[in-house]
TORKOL-724175 format. One record per residue (C-alpha): residue number from 1; x, z, y. Coordinates in Angstrom, 3 decimals. Layout:
SITE seq        x        z        y
SITE NUM        X        Z        Y
...
***
This chain:
SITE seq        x        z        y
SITE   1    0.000    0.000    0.000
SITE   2    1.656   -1.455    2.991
SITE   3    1.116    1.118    5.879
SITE   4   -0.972   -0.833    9.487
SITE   5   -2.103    2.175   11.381
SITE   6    0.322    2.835   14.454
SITE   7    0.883    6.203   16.271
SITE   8   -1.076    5.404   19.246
SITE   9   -4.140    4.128   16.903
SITE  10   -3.365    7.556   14.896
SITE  11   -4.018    9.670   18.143
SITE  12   -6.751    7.792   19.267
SITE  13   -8.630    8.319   15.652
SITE  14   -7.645   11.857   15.572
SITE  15   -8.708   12.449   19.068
SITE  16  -11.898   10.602   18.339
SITE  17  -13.019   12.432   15.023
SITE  18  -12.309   15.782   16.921
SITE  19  -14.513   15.108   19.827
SITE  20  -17.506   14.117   16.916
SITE  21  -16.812   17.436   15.465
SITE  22  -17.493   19.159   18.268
SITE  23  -19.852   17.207   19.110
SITE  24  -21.872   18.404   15.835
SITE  25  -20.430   22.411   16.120
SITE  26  -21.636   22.335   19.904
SITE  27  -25.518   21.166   18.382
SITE  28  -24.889   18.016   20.882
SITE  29  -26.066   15.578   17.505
SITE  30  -28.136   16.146   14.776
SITE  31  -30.400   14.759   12.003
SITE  32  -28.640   11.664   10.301
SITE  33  -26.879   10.147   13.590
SITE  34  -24.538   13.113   12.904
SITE  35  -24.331   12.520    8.764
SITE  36  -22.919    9.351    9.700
SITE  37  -20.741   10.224   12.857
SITE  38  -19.470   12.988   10.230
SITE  39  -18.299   10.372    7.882
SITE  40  -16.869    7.844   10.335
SITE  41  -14.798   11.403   11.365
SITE  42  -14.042   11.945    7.940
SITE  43  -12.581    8.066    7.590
SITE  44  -10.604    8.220   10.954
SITE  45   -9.001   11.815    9.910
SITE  46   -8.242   10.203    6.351
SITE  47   -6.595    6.603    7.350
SITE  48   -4.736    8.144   10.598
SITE  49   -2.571   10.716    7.663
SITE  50   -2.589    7.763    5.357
SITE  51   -1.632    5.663    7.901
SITE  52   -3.478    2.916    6.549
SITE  53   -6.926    1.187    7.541
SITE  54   -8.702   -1.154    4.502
SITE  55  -10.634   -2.986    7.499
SITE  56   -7.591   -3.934    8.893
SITE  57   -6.162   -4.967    5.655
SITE  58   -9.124   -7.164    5.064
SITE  59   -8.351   -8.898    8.600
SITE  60   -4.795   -9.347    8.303
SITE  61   -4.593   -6.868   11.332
SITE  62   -1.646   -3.876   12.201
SITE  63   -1.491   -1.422   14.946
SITE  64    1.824   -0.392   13.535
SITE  65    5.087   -1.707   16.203
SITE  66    7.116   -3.546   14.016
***
C-alpha cells in the first residue's frame, strides 16, 4: 500500500473530524446527520494515521510532496 495522504491533508482531516466530534459532544447535531458525520470522522481519523486515502487511490490522486 503505497502511502498518498500528505501532512497538510493529515491536519486538515484531523482538524476536521475533531470539530464533528465536538460538534456531536456539544448536542450541536443529532439524529442520523450525526451517525454519518461520525463515520466520515471515523474515516478521516483512520486514513490521516494510515496515511493513505482509497478514494484517492481510485483517482490516481496524492497529497503527499514528492
Amino acid at each position: 500500500m503505497k502511502t498518498n495522504v500528505g501532512l497538510t491533508d493529515k491536519i486538515i482531516r484531523v482538524l476536521v473530524a475533531v470539530l464533528i466530534a465536538s460538534l456531536y459532544f456539544m448536542g450541536k447535531i443529532d439524529g442520523t446527520l450525526s451517525i454519518i458525520l461520525l463515520i466520515i470522522a471515523t474515516i478521516f481519523i483512520a486514513t490521516s494515521f494510515i496515511s493513505f486515502c482509497p478514494i484517492y487511490s481510485i483517482f490516481g490522486l496524492s497529497s503527499k510532496n514528492k
